[in-house]
Z-matrix of the N, CA and C atoms (Angstrom, degrees):
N
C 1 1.470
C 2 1.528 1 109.91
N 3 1.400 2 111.96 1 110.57
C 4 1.789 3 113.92 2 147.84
C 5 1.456 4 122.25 3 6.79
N 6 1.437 5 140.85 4 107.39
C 7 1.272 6 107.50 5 152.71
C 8 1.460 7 117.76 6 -73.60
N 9 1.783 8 91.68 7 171.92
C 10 1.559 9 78.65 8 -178.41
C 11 1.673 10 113.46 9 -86.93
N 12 1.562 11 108.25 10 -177.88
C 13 1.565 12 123.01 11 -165.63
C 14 1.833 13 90.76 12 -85.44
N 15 1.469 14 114.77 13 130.62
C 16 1.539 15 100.75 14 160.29
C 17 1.130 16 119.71 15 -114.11
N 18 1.654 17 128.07 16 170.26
C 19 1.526 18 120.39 17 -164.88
C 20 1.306 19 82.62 18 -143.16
N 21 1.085 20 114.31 19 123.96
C 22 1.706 21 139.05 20 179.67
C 23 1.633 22 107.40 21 -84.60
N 24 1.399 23 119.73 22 57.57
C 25 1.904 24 119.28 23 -169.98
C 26 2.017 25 106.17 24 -77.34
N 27 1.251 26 116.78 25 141.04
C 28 1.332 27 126.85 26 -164.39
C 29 1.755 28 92.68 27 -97.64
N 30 1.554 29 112.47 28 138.55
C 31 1.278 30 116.55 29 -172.33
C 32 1.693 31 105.28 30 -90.02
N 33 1.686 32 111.24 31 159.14
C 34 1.573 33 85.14 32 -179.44
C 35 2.089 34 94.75 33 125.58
N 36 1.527 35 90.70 34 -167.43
C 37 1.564 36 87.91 35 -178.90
C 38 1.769 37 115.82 36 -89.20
N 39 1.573 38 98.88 37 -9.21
C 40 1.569 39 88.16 38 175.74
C 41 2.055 40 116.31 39 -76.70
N 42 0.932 41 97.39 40 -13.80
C 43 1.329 42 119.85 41 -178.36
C 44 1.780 43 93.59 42 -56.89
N 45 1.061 44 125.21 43 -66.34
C 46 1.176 45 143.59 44 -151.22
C 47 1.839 46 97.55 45 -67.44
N 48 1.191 47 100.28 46 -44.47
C 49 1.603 48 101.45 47 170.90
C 50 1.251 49 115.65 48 -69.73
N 51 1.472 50 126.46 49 -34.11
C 52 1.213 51 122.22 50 -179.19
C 53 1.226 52 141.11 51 -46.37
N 54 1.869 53 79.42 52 -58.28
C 55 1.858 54 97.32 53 -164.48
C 56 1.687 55 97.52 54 -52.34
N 57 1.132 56 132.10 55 -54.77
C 58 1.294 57 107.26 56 -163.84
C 59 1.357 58 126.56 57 -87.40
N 60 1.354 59 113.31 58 12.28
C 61 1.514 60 115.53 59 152.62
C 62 1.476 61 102.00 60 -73.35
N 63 1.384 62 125.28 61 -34.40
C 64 1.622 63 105.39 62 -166.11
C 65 1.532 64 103.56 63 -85.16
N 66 1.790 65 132.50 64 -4.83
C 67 0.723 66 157.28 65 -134.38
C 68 1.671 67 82.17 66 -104.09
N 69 1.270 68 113.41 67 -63.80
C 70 1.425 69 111.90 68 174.25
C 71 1.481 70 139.10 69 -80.03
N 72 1.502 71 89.38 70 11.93
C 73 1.805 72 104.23 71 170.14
C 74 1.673 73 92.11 72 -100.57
N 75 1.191 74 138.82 73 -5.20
C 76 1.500 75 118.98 74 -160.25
C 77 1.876 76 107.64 75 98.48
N 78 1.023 77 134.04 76 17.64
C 79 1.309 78 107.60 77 -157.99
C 80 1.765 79 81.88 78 -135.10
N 81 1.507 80 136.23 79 104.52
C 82 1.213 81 142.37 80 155.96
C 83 1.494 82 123.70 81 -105.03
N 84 0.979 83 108.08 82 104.04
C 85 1.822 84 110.87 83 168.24
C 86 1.697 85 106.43 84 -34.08
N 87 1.338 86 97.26 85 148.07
C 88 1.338 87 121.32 86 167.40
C 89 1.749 88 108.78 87 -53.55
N 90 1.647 89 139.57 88 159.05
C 91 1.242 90 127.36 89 166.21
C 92 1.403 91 115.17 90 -65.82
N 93 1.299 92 143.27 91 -14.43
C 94 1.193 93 131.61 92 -159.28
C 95 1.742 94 97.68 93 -101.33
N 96 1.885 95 114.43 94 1.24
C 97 1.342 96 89.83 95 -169.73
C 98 1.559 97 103.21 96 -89.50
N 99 1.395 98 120.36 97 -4.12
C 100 1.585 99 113.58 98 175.70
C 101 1.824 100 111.42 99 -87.13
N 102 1.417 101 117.92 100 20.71
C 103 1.223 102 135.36 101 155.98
C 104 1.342 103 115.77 102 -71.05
N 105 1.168 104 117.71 103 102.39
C 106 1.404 105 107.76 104 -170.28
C 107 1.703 106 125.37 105 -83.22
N 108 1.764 107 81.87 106 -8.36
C 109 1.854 108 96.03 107 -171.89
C 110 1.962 109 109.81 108 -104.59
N 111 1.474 110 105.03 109 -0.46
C 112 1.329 111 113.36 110 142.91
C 113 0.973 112 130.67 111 -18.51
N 114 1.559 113 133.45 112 120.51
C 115 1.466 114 116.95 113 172.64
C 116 1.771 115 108.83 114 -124.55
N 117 1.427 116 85.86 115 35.46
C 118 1.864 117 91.83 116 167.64
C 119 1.732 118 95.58 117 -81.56
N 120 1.447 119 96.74 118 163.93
C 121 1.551 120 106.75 119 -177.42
C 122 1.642 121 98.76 120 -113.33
N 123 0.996 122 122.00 121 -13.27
C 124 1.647 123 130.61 122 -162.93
C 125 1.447 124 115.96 123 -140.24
N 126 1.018 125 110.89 124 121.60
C 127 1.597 126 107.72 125 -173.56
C 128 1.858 127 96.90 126 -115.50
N 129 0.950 128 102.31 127 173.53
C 130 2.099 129 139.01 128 -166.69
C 131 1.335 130 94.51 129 -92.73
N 132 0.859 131 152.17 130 165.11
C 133 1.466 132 155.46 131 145.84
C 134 2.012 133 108.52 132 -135.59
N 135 1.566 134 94.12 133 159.08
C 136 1.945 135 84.81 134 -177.42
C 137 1.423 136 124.54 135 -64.04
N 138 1.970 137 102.25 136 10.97
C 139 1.255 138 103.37 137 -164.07
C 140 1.882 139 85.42 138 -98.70
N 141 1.108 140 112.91 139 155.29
C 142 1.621 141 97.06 140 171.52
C 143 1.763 142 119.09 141 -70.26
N 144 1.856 143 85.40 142 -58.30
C 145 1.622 144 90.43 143 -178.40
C 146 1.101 145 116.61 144 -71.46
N 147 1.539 146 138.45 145 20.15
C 148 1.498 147 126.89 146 178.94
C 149 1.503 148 104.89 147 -132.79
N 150 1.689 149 121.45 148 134.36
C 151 1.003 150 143.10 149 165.61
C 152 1.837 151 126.77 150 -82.27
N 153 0.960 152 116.57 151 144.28
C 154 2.011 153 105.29 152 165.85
C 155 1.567 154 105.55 153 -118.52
N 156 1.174 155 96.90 154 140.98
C 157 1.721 156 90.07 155 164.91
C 158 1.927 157 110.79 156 -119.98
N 159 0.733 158 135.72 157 168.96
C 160 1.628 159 139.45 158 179.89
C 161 1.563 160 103.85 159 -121.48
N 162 1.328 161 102.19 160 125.35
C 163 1.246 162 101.58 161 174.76
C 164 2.263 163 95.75 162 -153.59
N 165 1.892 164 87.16 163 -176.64
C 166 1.463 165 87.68 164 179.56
C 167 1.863 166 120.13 165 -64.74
N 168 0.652 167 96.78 166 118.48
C 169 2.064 168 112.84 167 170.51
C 170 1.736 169 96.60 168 -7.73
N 171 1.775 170 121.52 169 -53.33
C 172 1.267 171 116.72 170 -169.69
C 173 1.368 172 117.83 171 -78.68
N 174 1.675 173 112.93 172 -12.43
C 175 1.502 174 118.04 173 -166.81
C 176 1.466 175 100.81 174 -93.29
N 177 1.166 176 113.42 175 -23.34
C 178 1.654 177 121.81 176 174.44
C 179 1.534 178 111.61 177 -29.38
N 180 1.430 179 102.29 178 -77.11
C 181 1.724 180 120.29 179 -175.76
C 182 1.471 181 106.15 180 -60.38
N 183 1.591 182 122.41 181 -30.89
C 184 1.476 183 93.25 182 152.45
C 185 1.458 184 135.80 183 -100.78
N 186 1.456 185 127.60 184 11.78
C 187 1.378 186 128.45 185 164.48
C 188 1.563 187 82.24 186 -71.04
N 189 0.870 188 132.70 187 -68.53
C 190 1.809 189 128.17 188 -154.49
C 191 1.977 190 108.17 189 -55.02
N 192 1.316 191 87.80 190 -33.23
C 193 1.739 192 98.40 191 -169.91
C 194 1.836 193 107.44 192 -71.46
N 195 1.375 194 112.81 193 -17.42
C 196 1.058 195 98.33 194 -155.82
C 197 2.042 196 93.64 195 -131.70
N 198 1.426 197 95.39 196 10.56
C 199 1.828 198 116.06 197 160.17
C 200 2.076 199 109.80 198 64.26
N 201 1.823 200 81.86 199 26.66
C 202 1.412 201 101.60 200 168.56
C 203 2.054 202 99.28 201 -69.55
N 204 1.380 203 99.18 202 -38.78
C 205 1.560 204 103.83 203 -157.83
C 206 1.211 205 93.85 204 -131.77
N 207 1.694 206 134.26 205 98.76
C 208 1.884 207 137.04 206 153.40
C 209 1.448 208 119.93 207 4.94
N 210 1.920 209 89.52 208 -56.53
C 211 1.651 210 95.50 209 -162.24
C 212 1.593 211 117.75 210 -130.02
N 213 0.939 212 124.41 211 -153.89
C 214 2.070 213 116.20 212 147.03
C 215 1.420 214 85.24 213 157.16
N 216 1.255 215 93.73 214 178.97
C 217 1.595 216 125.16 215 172.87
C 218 1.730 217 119.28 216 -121.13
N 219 1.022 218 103.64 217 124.68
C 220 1.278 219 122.66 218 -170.55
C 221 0.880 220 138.53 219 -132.73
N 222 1.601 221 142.78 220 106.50
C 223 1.598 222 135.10 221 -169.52
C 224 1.218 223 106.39 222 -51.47
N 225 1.369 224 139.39 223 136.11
C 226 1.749 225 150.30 224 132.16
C 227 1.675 226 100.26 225 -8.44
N 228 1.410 227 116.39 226 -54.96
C 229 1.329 228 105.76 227 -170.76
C 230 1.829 229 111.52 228 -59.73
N 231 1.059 230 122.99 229 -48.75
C 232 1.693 231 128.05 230 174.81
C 233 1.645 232 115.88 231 -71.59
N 234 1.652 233 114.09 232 -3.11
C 235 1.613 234 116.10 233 163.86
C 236 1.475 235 97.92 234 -88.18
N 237 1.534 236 124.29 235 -48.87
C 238 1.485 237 107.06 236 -178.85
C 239 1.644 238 117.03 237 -70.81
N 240 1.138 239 110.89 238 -18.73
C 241 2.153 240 99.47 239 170.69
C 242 1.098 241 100.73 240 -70.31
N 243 1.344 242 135.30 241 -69.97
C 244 1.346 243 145.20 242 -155.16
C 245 1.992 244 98.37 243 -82.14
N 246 1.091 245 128.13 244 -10.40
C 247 1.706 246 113.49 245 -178.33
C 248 1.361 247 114.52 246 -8.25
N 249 1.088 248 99.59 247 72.09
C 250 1.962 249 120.11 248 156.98
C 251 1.174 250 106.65 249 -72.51
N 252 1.848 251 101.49 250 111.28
C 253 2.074 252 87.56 251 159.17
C 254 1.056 253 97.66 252 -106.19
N 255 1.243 254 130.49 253 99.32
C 256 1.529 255 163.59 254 109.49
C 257 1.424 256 128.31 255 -80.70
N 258 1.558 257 98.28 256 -27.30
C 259 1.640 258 116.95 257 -163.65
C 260 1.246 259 103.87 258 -107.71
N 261 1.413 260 110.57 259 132.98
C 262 1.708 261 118.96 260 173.43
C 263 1.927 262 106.81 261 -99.51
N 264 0.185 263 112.66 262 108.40
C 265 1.798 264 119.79 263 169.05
C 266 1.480 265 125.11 264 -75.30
N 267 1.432 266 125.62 265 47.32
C 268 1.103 267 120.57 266 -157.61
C 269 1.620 268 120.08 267 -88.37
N 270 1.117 269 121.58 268 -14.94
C 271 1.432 270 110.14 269 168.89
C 272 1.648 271 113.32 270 -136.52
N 273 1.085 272 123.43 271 129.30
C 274 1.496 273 147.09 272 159.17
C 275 1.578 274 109.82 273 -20.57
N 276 1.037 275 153.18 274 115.34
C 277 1.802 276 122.68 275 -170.76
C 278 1.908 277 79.67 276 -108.72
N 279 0.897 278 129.18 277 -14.11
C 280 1.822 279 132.57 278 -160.69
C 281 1.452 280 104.73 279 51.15
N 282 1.480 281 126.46 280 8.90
C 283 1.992 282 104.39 281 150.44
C 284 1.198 283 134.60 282 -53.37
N 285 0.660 284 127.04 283 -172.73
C 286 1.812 285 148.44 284 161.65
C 287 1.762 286 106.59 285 42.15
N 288 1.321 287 92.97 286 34.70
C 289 1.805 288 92.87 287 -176.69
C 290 1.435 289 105.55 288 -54.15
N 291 1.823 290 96.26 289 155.81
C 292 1.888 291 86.91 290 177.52
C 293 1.663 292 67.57 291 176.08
N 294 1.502 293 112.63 292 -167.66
C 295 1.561 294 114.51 293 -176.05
C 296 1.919 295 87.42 294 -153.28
N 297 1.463 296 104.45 295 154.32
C 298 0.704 297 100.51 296 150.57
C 299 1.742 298 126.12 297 -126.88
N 300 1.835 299 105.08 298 151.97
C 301 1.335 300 99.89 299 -133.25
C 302 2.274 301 86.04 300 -134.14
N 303 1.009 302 104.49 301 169.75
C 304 1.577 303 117.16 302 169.68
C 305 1.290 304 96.80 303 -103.01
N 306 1.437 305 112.53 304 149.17
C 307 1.119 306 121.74 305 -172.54
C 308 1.763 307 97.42 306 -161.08
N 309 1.473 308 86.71 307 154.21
C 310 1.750 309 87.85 308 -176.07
C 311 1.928 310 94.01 309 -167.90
N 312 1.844 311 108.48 310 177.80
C 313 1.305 312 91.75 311 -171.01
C 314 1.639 313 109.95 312 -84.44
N 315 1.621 314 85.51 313 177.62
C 316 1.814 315 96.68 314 -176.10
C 317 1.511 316 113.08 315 -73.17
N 318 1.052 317 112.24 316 100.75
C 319 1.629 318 117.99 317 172.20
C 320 1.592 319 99.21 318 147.21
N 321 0.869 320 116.13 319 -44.80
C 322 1.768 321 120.62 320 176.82
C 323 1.436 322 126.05 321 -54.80
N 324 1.506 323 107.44 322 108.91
C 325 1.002 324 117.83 323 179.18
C 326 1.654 325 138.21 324 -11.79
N 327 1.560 326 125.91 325 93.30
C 328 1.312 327 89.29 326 -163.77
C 329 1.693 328 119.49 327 -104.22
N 330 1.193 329 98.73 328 17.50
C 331 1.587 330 96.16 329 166.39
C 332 1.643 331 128.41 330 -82.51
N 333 1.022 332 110.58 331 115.25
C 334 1.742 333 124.91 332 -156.93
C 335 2.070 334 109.15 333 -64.81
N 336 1.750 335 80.48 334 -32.38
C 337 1.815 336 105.42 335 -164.19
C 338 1.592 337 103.45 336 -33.50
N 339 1.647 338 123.94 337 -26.22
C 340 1.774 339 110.51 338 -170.47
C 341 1.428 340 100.61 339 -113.14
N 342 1.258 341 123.01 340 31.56
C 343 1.419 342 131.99 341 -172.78
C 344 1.218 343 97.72 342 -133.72
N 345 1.695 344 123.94 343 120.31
C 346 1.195 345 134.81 344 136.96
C 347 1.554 346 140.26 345 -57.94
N 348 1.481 347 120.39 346 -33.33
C 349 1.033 348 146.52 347 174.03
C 350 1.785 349 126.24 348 -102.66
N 351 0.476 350 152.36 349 172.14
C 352 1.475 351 159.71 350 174.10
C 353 1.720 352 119.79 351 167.77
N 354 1.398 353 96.13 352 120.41
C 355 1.460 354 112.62 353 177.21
C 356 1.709 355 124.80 354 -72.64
N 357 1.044 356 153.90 355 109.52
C 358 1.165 357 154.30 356 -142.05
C 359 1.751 358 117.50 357 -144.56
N 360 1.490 359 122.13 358 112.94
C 361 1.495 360 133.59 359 176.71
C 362 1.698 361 95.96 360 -62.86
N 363 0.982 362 132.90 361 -168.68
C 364 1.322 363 141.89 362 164.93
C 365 2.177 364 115.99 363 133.24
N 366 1.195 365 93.59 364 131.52
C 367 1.794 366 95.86 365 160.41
C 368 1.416 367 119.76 366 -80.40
N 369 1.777 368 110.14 367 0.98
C 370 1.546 369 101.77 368 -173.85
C 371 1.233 370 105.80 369 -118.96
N 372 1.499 371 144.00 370 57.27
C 373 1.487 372 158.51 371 -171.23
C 374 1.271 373 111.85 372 -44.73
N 375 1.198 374 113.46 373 -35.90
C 376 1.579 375 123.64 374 -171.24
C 377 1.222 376 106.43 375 -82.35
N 378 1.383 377 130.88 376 -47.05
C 379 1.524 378 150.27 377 176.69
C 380 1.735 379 96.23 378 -51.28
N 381 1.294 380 86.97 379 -58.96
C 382 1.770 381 95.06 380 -148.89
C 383 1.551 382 108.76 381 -59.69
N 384 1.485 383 108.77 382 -29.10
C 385 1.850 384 121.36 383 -160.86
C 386 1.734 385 88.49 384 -75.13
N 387 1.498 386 113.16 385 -41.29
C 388 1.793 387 115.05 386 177.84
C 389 0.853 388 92.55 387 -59.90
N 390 1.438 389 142.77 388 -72.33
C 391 1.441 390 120.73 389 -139.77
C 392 1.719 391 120.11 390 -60.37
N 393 1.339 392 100.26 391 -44.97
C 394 1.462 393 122.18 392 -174.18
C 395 2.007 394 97.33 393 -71.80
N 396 1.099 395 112.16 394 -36.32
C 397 1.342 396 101.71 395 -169.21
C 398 1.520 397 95.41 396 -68.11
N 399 1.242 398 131.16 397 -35.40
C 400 1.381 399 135.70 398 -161.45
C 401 1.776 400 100.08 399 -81.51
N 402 1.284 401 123.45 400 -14.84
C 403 1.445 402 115.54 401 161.77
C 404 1.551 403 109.72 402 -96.16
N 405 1.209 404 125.27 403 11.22
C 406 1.438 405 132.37 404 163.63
C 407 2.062 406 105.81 405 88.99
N 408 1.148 407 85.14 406 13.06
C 409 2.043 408 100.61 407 167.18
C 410 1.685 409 102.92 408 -90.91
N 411 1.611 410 95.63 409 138.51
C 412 1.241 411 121.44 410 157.61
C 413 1.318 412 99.23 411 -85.78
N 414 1.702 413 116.28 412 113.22
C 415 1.896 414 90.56 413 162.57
C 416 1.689 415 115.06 414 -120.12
N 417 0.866 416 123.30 415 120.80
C 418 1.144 417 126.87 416 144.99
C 419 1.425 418 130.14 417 -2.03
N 420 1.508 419 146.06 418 81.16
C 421 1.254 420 117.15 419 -143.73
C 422 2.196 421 72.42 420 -131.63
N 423 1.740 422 77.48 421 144.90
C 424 1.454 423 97.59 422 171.07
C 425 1.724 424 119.80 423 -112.06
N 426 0.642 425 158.53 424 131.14
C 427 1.660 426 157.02 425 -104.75
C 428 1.896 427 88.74 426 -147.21
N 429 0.975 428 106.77 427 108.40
C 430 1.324 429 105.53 428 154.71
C 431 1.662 430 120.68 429 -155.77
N 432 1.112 431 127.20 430 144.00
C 433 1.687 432 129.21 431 173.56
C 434 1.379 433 145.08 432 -89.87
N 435 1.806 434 80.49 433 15.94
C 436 2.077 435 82.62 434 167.05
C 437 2.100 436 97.99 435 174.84
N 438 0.649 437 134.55 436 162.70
C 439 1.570 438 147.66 437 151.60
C 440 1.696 439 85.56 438 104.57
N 441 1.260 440 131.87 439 35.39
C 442 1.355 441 132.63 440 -173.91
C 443 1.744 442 115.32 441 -28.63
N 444 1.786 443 92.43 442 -60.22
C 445 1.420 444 102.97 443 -171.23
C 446 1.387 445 115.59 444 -64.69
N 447 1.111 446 134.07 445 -0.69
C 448 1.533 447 149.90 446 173.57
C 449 1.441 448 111.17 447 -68.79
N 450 1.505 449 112.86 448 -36.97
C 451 1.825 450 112.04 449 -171.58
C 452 0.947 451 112.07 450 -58.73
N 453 1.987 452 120.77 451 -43.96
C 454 1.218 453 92.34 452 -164.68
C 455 1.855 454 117.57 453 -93.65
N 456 1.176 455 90.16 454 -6.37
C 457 2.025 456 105.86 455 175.18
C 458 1.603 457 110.27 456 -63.35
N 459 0.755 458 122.66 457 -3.30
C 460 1.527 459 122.83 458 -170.44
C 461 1.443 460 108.05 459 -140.38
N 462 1.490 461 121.86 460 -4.13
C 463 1.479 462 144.22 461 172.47
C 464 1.514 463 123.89 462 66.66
N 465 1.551 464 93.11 463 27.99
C 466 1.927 465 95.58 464 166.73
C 467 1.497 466 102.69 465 -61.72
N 468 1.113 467 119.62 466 -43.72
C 469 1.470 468 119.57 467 -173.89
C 470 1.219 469 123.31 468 -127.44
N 471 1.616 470 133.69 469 166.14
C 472 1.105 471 118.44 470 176.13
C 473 1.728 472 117.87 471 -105.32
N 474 1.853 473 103.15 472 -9.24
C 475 1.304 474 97.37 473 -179.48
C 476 1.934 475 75.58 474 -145.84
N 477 1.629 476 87.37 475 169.17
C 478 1.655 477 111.27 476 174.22
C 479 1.604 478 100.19 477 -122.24
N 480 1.445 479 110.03 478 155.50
C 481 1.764 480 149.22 479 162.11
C 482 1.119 481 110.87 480 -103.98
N 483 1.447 482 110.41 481 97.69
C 484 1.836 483 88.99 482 -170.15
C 485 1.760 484 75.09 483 -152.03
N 486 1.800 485 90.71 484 169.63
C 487 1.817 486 120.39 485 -178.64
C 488 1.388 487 89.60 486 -75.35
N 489 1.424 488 130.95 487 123.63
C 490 1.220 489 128.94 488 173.49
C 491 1.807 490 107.78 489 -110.92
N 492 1.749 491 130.70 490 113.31
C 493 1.227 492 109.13 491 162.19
C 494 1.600 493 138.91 492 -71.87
N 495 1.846 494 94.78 493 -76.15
C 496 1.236 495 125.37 494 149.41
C 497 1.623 496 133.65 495 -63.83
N 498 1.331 497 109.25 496 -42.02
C 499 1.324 498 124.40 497 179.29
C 500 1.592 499 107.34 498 91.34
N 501 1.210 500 112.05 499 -15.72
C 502 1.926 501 120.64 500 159.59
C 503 1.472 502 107.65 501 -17.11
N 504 1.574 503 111.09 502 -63.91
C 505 1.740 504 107.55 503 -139.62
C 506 1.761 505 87.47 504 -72.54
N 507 1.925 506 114.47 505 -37.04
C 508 1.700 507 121.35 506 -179.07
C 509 1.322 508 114.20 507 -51.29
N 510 1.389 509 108.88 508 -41.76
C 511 1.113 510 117.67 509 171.20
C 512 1.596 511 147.37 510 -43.80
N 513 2.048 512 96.42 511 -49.39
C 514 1.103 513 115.57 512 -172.20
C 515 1.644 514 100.49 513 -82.55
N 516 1.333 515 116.49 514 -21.35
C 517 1.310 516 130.12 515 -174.55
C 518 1.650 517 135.87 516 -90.92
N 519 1.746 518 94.59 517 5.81
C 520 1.302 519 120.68 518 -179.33
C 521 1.111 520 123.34 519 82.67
N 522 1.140 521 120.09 520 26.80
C 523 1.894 522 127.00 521 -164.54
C 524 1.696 523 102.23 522 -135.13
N 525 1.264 524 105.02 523 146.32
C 526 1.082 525 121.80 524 164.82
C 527 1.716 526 129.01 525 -131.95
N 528 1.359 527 105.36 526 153.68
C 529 1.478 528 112.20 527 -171.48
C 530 1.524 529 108.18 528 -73.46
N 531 1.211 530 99.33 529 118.73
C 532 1.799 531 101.05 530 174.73
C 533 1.505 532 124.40 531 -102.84
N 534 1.680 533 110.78 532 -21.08
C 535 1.467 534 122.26 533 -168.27
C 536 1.472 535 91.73 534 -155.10
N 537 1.478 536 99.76 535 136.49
C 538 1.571 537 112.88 536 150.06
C 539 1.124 538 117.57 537 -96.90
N 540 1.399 539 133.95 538 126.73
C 541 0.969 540 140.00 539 138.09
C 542 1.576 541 139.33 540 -24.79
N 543 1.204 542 117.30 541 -78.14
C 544 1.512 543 143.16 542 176.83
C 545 1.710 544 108.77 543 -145.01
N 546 1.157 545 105.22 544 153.57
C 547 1.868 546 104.97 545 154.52
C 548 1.472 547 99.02 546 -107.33
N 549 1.920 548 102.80 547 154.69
C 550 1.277 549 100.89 548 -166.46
C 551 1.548 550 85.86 549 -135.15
N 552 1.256 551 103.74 550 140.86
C 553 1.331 552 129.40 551 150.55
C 554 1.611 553 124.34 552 -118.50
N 555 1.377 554 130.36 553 156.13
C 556 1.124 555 111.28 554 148.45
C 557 1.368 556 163.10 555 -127.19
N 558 1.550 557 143.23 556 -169.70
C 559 1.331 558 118.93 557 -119.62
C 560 1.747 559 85.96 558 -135.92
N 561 1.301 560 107.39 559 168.15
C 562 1.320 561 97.66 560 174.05
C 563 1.434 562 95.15 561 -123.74
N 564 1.381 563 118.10 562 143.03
C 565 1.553 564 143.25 563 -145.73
C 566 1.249 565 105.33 564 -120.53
N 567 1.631 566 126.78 565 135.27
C 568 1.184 567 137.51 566 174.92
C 569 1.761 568 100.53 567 -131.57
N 570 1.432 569 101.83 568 146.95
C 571 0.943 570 149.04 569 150.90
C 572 1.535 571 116.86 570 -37.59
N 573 1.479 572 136.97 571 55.73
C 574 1.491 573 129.03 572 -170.24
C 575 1.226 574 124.48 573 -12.96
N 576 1.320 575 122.61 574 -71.02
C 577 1.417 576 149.51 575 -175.50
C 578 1.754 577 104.85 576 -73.93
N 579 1.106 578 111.39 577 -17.33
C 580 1.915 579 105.27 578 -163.12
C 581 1.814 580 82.36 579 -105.77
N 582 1.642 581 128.39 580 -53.90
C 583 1.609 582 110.68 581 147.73
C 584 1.022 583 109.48 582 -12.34
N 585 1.697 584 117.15 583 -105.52
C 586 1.885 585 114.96 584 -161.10
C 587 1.519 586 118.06 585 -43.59
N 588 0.549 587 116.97 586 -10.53
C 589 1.674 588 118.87 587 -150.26
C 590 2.332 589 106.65 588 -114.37
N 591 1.549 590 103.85 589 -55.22
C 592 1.715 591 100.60 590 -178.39
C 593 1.654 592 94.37 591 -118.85
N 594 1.199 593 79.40 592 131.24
C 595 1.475 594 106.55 593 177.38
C 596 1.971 595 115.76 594 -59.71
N 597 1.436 596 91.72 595 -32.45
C 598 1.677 597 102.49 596 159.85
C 599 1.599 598 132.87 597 -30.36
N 600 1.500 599 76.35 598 -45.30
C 601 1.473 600 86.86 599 -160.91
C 602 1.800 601 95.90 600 -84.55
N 603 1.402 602 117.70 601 -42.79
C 604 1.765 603 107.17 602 -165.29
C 605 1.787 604 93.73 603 -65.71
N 606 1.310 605 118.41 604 -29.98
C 607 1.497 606 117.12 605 -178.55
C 608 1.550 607 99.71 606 -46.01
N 609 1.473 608 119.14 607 -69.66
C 610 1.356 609 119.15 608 -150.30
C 611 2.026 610 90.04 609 -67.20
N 612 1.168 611 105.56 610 -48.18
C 613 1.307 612 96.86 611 174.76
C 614 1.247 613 144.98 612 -5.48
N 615 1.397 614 91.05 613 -82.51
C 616 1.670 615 129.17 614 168.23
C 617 1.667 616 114.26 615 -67.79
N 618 1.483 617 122.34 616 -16.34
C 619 1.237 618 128.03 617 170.22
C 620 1.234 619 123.45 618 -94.55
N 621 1.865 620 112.75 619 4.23
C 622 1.324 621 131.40 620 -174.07
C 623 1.816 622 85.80 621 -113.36
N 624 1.147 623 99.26 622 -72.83
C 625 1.772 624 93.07 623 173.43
C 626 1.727 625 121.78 624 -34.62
N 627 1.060 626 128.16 625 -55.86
C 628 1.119 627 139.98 626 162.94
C 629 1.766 628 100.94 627 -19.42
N 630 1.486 629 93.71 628 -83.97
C 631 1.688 630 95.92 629 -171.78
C 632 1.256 631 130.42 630 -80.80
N 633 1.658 632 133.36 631 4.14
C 634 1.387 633 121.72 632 121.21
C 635 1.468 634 144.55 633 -68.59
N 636 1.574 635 105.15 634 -0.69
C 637 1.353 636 110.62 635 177.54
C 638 1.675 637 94.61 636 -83.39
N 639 1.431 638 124.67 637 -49.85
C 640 1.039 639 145.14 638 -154.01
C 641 2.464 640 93.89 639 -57.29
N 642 1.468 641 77.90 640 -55.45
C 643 1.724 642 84.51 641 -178.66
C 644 1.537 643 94.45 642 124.18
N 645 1.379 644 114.86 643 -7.99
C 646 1.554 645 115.79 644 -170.93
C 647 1.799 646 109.43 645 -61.70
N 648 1.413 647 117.61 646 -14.14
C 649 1.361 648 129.88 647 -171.56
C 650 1.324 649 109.35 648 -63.04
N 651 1.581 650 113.87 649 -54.95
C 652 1.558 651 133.22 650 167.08
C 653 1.335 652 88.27 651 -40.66
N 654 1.230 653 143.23 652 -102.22
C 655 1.317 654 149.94 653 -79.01
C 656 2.134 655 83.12 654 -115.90
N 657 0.738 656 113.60 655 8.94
C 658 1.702 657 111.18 656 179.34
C 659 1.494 658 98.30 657 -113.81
C-alpha cells in the first residue's frame, strides 16, 4: 500500500490564505482540521492518498527538509534562515506578503557606517548575522520568538529583525523601519528527493503552478 502524500501547512494567518488555494487543486482538509483544540496530529483530506498536518510556520521547512512532509508552504523569509538544500521552492503562491525589515527606535541614529558592532533582537539569527556581516557589522544577535518590539524598550537590544506588515504595532511602540531586508511572500515547498522520485508530488506541483500562472490564486 501507497503511503500517504503529506502537506506540512503553517498555523496562523498564512493558513487562512492557503486552504483555498489547495481548495482549488482538489486538496480539502477534513472538518475537524479547522478545530483548533483538536488533538489529532494528521488530518484526511478529499484527496484519499493525501494527508495535512499543522504545525509552526518554522517547523514546516524542516518537516519538508528532512522528507517527514512531500510538500508545505512556507514564507521565503524561513527558506533563507534555514537554506535547506533539500527544499525545492518551485512556485511563488503571492500570500502572506509582509517584508522583513530592521527596525529600531524613533530618533536613533540610523546610519550603521561608524558602528562596527550592533546588537540585534530577532527569531531569524542566521539571516540577521548575513545581513549585517555583509554591511561589514559584527552583530550581536539575541534569539527570541515573539514580543519583538519589547527588546529594544527595555534595552535588550538596540534594533529589531522582525516580519513587518503595516508598521502599526512599530509604530505604536516607538520604533521605526529603517531597512528592508527582503519582501516575503510565500512559496510552496517540495521535498527534493520525494520531487524526483513520486509522481504525486510533481502532480500537485504543477497543479499549484498551473493556477498562479493562470491568476486563479488571486481570485480563490
Amino acid at each position: 500500500m501507497t503511503a500517504p502524500l503529506i502537506i506540512a501547512l503553517p498555523k496562523g494567518r498564512i493558513l487562512k490564505e492557503a486552504l483555498p488555494l489547495l481548495a482549488r487543486i482538489g486538496i480539502v482538509p477534513e472538518p475537524d482540521f479547522s478545530n483548533e483544540n483538536s488533538r489529532k496530529l494528521t488530518f484526511e483530506t478529499s484527496r484519499p492518498d493525501c494527508q495535512v498536518i499543522r504545525v509552526r510556520s518554522f517547523d514546516v521547512a524542516t518537516f519538508v527538509a528532512f522528507g517527514a512532509a512531500q510538500l508545505g508552504i512556507a514564507g521565503n523569509d524561513v527558506l533563507m534562515e534555514f537554506d535547506f538544500s533539500e527544499i525545492y521552492a518551485p512556485v511563488d503562491l503571492g500570500i502572506g506578503k509582509c517584508r522583513l525589515s530592521v527596525a529600531q527606535p524613533d530618533g536613533l541614529d540610523p546610519d550603521l557606517t561608524r558602528l562596527s558592532h550592533v546588537r540585534v533582537a530577532t527569531k531569524y539569527p542566521a539571516l540577521t548575522r548575513r545581513h549585517f556581516a555583509a554591511r561589514g557589522l559584527q552583530a550581536e544577535v539575541i534569539k527570541l520568538n515573539g514580543a519583538m518590539e519589547l527588546a529594544p524598550l527595555v534595552g535588550l537590544s538596540s534594533r529589531i529583525v522582525d516580519l513587518v506588515s503595516t508598521g502599526k504595532t512599530l509604530a505604536e511602540n516607538g520604533l521605526k523601519e529603517v531597512e528592508v531586508i527582503a519582501e516575503v511572500t510565500s512559496r510552496l515547498i517540495a521535498n527534493r528527493a520525494a520531487f524526483k522520485t513520486d509522481g504525486r508530488v510533481v502532480e500537485l506541483v504543477n497543479a499549484m503552478r498551473g493556477l498562479v500562472e493562470r491568476g486563479d490564486a488571486a481570485a480563490a
